[in-house]
N, CA, C and O of each residue as an XYZ file, in Angstrom:
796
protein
N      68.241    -57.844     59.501
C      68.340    -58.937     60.476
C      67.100    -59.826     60.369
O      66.052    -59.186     60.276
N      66.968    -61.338     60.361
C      66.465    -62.217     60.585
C      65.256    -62.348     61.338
O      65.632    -62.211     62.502
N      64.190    -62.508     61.342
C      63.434    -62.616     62.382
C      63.681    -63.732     63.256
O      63.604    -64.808     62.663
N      63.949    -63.810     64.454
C      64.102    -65.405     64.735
C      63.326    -66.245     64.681
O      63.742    -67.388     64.490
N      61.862    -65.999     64.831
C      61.128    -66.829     65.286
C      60.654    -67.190     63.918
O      59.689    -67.954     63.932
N      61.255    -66.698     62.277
C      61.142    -66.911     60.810
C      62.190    -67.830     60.778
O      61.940    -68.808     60.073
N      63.599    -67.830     61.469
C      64.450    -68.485     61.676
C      63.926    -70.120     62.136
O      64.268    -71.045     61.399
N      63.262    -70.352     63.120
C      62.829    -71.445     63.469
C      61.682    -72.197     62.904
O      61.388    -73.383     63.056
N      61.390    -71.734     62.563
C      60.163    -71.906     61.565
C      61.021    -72.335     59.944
O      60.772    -73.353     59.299
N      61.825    -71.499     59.635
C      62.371    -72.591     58.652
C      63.294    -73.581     58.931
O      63.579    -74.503     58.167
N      63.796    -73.370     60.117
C      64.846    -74.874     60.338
C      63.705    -76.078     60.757
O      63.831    -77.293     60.609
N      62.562    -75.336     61.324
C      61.741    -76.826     61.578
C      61.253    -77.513     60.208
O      61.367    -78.728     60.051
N      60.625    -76.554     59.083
C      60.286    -77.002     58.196
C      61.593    -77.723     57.075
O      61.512    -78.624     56.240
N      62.471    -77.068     57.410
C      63.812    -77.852     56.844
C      63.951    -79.134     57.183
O      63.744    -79.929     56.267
N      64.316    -79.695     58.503
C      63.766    -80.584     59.067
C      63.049    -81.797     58.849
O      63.531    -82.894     58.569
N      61.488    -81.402     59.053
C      60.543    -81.919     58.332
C      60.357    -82.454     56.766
O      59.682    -83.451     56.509
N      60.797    -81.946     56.115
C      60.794    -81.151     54.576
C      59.972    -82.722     54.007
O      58.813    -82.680     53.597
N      60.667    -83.878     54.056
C      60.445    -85.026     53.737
C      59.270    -85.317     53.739
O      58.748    -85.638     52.672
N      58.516    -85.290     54.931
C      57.172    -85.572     55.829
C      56.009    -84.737     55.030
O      54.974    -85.158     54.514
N      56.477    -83.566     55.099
C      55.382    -82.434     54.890
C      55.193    -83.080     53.440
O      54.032    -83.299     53.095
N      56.442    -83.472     52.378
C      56.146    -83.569     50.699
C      55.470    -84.964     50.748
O      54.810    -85.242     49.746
N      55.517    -85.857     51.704
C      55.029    -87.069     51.272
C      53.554    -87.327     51.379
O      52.860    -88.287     51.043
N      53.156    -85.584     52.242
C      51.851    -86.181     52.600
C      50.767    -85.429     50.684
O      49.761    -86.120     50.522
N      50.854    -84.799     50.037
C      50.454    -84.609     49.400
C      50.638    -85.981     48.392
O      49.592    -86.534     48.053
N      51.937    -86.551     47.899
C      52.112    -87.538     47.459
C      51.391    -88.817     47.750
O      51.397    -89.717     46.910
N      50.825    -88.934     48.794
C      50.128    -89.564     49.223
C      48.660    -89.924     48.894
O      48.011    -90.955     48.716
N      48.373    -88.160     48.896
C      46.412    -87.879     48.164
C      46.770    -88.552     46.498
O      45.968    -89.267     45.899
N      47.921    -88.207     46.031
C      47.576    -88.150     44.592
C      47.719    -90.004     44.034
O      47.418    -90.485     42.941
N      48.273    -90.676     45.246
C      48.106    -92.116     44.825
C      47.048    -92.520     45.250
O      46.446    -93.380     44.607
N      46.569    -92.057     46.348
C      45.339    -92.489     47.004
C      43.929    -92.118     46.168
O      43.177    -93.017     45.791
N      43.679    -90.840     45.943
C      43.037    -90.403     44.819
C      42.879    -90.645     43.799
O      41.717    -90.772     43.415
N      44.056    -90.837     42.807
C      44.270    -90.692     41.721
C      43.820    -91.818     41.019
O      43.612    -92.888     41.591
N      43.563    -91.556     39.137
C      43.189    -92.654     38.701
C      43.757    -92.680     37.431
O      43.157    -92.186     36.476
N      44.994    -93.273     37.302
C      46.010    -93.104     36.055
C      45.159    -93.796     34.996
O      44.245    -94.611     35.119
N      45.632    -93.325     34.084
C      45.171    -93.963     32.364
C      46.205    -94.173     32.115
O      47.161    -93.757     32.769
N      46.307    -95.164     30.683
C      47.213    -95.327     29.940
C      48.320    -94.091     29.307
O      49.546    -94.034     29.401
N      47.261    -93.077     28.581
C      47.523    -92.195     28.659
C      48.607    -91.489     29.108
O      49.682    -91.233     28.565
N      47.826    -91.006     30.992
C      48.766    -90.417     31.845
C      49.619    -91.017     32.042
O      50.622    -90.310     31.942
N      49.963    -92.461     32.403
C      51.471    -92.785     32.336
C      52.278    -92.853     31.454
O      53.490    -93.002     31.614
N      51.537    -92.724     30.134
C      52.472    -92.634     29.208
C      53.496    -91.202     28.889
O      54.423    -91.033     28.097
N      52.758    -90.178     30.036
C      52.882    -88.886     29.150
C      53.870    -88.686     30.698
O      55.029    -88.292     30.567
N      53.358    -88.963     32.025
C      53.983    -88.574     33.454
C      54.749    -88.957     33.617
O      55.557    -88.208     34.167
N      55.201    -90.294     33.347
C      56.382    -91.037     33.771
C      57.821    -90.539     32.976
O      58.887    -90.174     33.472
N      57.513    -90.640     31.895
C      59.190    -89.824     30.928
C      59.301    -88.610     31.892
O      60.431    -88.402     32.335
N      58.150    -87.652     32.343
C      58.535    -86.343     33.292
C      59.129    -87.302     34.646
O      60.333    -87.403     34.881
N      58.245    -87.853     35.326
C      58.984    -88.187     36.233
C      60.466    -88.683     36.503
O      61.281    -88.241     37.313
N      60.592    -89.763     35.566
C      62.452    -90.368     35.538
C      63.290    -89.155     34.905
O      64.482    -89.395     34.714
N      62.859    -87.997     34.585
C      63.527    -86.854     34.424
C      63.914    -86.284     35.633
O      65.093    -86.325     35.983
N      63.095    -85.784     36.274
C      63.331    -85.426     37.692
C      64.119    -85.858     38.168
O      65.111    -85.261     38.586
N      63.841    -87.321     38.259
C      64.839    -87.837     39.372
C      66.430    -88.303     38.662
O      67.465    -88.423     39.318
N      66.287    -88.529     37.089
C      67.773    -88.095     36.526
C      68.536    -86.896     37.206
O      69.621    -87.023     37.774
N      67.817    -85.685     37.075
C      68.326    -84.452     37.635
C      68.774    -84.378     39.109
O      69.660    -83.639     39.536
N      67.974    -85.323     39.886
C      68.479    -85.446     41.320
C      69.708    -85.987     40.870
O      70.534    -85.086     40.729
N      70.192    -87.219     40.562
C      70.926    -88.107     40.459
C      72.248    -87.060     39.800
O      73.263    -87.050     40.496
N      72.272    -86.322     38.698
C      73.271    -85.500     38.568
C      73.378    -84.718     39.164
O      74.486    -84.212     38.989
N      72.418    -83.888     40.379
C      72.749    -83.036     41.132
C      73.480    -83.462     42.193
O      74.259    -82.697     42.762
N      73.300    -84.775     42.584
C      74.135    -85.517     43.863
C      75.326    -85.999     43.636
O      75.996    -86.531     44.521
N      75.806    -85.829     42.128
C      76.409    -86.533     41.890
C      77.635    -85.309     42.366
O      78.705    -85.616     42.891
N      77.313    -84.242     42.130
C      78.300    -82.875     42.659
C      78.032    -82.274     43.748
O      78.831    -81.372     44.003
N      76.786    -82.504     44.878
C      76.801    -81.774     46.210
C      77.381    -83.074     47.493
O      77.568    -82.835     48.686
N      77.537    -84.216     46.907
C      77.496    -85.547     48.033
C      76.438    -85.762     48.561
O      75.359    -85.496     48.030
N      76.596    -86.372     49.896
C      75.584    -87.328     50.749
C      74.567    -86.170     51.611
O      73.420    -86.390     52.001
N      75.399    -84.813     51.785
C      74.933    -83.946     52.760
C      73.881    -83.314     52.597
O      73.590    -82.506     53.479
N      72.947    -83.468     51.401
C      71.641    -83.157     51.381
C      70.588    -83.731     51.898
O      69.467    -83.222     51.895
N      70.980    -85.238     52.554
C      69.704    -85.909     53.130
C      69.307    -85.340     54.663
O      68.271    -85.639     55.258
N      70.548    -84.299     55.256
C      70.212    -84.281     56.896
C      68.997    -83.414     57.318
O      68.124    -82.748     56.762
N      69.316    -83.702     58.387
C      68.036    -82.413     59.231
C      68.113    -80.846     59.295
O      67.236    -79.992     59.159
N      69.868    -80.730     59.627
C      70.313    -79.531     59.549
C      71.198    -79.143     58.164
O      71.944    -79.979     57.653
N      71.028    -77.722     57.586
C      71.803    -77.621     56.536
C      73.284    -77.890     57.046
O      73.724    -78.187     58.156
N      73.798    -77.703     55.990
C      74.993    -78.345     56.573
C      76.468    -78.586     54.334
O      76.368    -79.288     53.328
N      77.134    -77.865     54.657
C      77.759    -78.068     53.096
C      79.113    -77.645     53.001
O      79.454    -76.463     52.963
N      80.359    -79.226     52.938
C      81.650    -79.115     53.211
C      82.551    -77.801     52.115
O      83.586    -77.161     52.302
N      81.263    -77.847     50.639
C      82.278    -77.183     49.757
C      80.748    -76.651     49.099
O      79.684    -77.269     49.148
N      80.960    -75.558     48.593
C      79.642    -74.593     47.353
C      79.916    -75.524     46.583
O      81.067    -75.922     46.401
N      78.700    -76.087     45.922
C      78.440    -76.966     44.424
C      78.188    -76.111     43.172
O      77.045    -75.713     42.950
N      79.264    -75.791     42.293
C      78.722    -74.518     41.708
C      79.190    -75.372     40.091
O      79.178    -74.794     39.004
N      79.453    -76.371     40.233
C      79.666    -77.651     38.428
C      78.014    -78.446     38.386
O      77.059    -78.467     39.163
N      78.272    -78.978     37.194
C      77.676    -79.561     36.699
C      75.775    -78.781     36.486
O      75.484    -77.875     35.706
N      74.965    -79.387     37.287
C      73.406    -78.631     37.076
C      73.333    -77.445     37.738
O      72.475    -76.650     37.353
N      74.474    -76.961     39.207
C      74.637    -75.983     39.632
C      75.052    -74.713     39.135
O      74.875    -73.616     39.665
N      75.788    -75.058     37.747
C      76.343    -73.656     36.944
C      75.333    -73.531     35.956
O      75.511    -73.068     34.830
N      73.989    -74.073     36.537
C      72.436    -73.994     35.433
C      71.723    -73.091     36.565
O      71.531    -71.968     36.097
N      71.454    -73.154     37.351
C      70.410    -73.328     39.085
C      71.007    -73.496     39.549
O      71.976    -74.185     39.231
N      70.768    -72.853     40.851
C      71.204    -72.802     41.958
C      70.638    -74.504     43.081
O      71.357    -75.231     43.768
N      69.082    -74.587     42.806
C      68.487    -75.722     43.003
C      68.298    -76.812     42.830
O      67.477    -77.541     43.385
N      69.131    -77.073     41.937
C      68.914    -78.168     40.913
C      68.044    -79.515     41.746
O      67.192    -80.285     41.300
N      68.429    -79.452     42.601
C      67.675    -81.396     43.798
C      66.212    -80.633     43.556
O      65.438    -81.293     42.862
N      65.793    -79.546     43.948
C      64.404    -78.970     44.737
C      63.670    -79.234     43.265
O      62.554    -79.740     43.149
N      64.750    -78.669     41.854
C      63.981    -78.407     41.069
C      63.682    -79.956     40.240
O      62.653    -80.233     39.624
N      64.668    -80.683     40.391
C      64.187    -82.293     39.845
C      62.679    -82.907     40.727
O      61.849    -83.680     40.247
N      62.663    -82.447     41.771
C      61.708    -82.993     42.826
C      60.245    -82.216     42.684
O      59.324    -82.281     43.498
N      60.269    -81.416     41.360
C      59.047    -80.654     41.196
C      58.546    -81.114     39.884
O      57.389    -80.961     39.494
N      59.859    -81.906     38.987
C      59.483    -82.317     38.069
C      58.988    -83.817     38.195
O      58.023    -84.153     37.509
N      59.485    -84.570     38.881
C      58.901    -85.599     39.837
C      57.921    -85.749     40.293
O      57.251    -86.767     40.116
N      57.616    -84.891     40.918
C      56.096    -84.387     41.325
C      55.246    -84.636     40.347
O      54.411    -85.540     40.326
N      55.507    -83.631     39.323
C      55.011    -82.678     38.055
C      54.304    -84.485     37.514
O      53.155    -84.928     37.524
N      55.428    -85.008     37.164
C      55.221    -86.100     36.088
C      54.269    -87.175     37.006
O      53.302    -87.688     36.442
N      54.610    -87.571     38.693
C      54.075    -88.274     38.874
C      52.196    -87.801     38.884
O      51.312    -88.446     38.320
N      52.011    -86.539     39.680
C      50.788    -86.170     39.643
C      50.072    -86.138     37.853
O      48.952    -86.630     37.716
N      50.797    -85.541     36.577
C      49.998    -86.410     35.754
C      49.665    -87.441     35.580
O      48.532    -87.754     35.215
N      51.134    -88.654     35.939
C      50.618    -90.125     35.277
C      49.338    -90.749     36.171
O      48.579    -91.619     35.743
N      49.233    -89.982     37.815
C      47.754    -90.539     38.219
C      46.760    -90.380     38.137
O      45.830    -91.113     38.474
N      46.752    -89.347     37.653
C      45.216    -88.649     37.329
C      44.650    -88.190     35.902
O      44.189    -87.106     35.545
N      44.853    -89.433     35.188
C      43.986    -89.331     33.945
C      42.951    -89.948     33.699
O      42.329    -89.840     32.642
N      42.650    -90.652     34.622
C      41.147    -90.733     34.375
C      40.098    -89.859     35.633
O      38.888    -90.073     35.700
N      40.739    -88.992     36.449
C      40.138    -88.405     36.969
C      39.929    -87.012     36.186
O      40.609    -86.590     35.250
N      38.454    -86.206     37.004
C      37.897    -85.126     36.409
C      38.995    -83.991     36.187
O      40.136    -84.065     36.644
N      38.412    -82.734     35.284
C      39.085    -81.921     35.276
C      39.519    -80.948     36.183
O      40.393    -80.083     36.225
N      38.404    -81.475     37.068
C      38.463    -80.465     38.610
C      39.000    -81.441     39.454
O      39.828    -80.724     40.016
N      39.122    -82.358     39.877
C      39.846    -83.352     40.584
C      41.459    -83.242     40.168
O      42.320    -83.239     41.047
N      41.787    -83.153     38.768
C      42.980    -83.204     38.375
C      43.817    -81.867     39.386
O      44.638    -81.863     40.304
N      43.208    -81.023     38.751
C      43.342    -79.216     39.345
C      43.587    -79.601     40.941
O      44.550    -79.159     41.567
N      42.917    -80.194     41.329
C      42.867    -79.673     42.804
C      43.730    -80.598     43.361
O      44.322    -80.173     44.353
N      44.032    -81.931     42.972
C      45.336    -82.851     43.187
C      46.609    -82.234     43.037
O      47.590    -82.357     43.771
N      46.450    -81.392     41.751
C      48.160    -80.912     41.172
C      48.135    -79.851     42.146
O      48.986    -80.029     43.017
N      47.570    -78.995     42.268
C      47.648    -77.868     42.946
C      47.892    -77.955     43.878
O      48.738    -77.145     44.258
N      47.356    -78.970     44.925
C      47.462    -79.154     46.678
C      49.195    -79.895     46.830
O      49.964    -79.589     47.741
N      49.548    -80.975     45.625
C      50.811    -81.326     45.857
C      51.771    -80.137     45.372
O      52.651    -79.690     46.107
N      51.527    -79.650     44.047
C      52.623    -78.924     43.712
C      52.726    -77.511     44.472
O      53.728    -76.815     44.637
N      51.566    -77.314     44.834
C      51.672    -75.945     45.918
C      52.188    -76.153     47.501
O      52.887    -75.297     48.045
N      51.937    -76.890     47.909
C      52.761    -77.989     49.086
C      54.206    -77.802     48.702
O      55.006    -77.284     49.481
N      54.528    -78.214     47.532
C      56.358    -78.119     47.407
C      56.192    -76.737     47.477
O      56.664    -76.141     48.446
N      55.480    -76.016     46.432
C      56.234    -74.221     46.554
C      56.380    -73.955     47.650
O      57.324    -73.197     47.875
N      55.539    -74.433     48.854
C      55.331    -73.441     49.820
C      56.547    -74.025     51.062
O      56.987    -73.316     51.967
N      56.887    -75.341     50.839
C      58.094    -75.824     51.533
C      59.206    -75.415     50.979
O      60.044    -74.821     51.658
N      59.401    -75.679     49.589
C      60.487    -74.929     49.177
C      60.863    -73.248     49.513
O      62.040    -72.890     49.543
N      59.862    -72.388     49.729
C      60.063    -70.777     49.939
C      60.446    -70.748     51.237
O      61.179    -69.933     51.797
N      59.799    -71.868     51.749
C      60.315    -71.541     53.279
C      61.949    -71.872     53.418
O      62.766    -71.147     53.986
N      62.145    -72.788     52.942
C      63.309    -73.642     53.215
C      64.849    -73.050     52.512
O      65.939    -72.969     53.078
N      64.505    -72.700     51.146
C      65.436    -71.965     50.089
C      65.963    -70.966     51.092
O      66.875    -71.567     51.661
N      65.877    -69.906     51.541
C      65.744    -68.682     52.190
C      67.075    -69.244     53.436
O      68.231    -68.833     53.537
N      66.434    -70.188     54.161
C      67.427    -71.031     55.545
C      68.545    -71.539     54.806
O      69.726    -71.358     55.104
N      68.174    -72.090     53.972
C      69.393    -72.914     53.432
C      70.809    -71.868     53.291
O      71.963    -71.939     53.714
N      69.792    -70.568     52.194
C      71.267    -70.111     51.592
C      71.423    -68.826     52.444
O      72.194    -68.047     51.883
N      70.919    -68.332     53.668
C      71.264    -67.880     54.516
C      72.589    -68.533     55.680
O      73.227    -67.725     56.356
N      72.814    -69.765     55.761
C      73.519    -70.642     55.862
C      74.777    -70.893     55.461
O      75.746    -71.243     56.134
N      74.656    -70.631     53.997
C      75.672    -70.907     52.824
C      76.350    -69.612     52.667
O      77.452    -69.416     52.156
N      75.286    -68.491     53.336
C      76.243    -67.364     52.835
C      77.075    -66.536     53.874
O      77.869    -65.616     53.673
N      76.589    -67.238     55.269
C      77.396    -67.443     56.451
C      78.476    -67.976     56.315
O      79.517    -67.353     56.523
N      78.453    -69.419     55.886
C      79.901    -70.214     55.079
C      80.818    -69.979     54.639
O      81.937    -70.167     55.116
N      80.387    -69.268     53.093
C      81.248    -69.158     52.121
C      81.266    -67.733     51.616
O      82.005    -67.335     50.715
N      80.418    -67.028     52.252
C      80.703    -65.528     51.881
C      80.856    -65.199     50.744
O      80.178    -65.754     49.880
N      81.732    -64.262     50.422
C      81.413    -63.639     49.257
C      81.251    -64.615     48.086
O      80.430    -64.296     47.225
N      82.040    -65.957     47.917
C      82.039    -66.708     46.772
C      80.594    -67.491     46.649
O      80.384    -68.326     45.770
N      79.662    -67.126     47.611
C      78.308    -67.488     47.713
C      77.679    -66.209     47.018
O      77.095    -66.187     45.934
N      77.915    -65.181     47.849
C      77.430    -63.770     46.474
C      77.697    -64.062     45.483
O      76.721    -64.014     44.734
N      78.620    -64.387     44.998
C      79.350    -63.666     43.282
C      78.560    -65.163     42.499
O      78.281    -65.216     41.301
N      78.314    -66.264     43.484
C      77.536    -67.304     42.533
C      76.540    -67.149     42.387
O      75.991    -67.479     41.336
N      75.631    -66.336     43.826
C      74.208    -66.053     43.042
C      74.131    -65.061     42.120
O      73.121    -64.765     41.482
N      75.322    -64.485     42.039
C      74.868    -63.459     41.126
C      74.826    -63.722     39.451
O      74.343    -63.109     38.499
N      75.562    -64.911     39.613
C      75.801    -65.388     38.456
C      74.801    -66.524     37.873
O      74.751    -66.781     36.670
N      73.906    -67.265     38.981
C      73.199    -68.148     38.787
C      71.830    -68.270     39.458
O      71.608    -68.430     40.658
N      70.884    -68.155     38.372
C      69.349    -68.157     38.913
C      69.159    -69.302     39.957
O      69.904    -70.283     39.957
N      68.070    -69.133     40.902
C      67.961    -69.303     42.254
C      66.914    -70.730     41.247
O      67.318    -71.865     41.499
N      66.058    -70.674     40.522
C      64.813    -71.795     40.268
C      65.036    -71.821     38.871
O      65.759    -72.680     38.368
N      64.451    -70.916     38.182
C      64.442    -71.277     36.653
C      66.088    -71.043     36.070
O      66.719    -70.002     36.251
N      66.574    -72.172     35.388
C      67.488    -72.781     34.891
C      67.831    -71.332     33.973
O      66.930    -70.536     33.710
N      69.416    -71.099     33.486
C      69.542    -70.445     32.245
C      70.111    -71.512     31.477
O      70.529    -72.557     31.976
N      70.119    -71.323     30.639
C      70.504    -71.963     29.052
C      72.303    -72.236     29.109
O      72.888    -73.293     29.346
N      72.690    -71.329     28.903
C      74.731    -71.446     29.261
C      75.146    -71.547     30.734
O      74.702    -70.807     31.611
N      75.768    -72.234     30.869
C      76.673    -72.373     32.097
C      77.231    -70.900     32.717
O      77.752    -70.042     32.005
N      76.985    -70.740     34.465
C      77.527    -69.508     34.959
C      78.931    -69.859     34.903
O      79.748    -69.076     34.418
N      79.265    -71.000     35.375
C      80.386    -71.047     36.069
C      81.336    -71.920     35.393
O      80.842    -72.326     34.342
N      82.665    -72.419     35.622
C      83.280    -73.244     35.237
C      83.494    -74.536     35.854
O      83.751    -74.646     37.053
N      83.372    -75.721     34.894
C      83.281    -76.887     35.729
C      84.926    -76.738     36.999
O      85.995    -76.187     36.736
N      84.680    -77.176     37.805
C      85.731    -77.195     38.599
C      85.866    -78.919     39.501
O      86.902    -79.519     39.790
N      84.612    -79.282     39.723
C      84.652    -80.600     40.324
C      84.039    -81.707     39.120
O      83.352    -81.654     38.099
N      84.699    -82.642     39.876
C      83.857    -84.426     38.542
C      82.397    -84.657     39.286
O      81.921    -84.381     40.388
N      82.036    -85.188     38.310
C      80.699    -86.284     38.986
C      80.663    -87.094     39.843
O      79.829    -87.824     39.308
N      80.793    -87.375     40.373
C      81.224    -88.769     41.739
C      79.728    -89.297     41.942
O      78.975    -88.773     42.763
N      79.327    -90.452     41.072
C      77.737    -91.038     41.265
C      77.969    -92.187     42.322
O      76.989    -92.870     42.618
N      79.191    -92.459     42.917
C      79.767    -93.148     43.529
C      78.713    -92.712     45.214
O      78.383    -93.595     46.005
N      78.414    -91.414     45.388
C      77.609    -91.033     46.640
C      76.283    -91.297     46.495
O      75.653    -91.240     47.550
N      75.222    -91.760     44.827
C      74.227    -91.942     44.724
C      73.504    -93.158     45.635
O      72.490    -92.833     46.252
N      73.858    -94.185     45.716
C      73.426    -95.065     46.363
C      73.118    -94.600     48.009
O      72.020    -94.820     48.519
N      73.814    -94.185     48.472
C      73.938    -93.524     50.014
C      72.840    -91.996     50.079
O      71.806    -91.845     50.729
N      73.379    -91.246     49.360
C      72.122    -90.088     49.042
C      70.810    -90.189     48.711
O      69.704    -89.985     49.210
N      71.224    -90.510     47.867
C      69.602    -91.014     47.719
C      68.526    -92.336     47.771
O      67.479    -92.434     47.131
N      69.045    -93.229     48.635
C      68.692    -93.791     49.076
C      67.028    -94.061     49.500
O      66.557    -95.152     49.180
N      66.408    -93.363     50.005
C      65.399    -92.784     50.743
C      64.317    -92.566     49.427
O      63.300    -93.233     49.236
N      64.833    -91.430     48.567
C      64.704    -90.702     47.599
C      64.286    -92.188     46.212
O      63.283    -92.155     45.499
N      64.992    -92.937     46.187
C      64.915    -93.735     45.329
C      63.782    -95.101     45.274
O      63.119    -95.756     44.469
N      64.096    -94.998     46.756
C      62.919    -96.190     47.595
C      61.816    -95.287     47.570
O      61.132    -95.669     46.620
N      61.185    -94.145     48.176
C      60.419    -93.603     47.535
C      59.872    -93.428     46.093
O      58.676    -93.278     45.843
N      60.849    -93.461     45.186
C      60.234    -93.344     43.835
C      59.806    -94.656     43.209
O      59.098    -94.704     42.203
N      60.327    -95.848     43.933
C      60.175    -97.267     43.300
C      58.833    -97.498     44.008
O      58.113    -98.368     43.520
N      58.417    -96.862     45.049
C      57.095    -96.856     45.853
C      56.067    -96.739     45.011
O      55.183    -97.556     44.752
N      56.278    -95.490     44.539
C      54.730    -94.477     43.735
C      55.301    -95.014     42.447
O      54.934    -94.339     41.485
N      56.224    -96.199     42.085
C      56.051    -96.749     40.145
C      54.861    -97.965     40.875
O      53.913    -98.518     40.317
N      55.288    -98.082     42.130
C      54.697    -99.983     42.373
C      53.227    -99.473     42.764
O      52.294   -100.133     42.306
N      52.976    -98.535     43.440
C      51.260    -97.823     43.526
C      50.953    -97.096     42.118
O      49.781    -96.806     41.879
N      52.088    -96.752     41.057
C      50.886    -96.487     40.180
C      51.117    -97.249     39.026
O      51.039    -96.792     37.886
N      51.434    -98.538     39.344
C      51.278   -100.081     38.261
C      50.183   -100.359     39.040
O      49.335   -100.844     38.291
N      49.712   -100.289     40.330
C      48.625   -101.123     40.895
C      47.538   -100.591     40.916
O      46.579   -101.328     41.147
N      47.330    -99.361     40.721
C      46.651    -98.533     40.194
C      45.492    -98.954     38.978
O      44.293    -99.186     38.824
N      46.554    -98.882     38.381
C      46.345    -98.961     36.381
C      45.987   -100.164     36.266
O      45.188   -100.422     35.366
N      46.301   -100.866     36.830
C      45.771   -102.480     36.509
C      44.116   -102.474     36.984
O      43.105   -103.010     36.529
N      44.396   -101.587     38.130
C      43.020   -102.021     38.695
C      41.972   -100.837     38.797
O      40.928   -100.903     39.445
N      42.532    -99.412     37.837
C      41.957    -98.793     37.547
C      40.144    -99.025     36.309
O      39.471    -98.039     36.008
């Protein structure tokens, strides 16, 4: 049984989830001091990431932006018969790429302690949050929520497909989903062009 008061504590941070990731995102534009270099090398990581959002939404719909979990059907096609995570895990590569492209002309200990405070910020929202979510899902959908995790790693990707495609792509929900998500990412290209210029 659940602890409750572990219970509330991840629906608040569920919740939140947005807030808590933007504030690290924040140090690493504010901080940061991109090189040519680093954007040359962060940015291909970054528009990866958020490719991966974009095919992950393209099979869960709009219902990943709310406060409360919440999921009409298990997403178990497309990046889902890879990971179980696929959104959490584009949003680390996002991370990943943006925190290199800003900090190449900063120190080697500045770099460290930028990547670390953002990308440890996601681990530590994500552990909380993963746990609520598919406690949720397995309230839902029961056993066909077992037999998928059993078939499909929770973070690191496998190589062959668990499952069989069963649903299409519908990028038709991208504009509406990610919305937020996208305006955010056109944010931190326009702070780290302004950056670099004036780095």
């Amino acid at each position: 049984m659940t602890d409750p008061n572990a219970e509330e504590l991840q629906a608040l941070v569920f919740a939140n989830r947005g807030l808590l990731l933007a504030a690290p995102a924040a140090l690493i534009s504010l901080f940061g001091r991109p090189s040519a270099f680093s954007v040359s090398v962060g940015l291909p990581l970054a528009f990866a990431g958020e490719a991966l959002r974009c095919w992950a939404v393209g099979y869960s719909g709009s219902t990943t932006r709310g406060d409360q979990v919440t999921a009409s059907k298990l997403a178990t096609s497309g990046p889902y018969a890879y990971v179980r995570n696929p959104l959490y895990l584009g949003n680390f590569v996002t991370a990943l790429g943006f925190t290199v492209a800003f900090t190449g002309k900063n120190t080697l200990l500045q770099r460290l302690v930028l990547g670390a405070g953002a990308l440890g910020t996601m681990a530590a929202v994500y552990a909380t949050i993963v746990p609520h979510e598919e406690r949720y899902l397995r309230e839902r959908f029961g056993d066909e929520f077992d037999r998928y995790c059993e078939r499909v790693p929770r973070i690191i990707p496998q190589l062959e497909p668990a499952v069989n495609e069963k649903d299409a792509w519908d990028g038709s929900v991208i504009a509406e989903a990610e919305s937020k998500t996208l305006v955010t990412f056109a944010a931190m290209l326009g702070l780290l062009a302004l950056k670099a210029l004036t780095a």
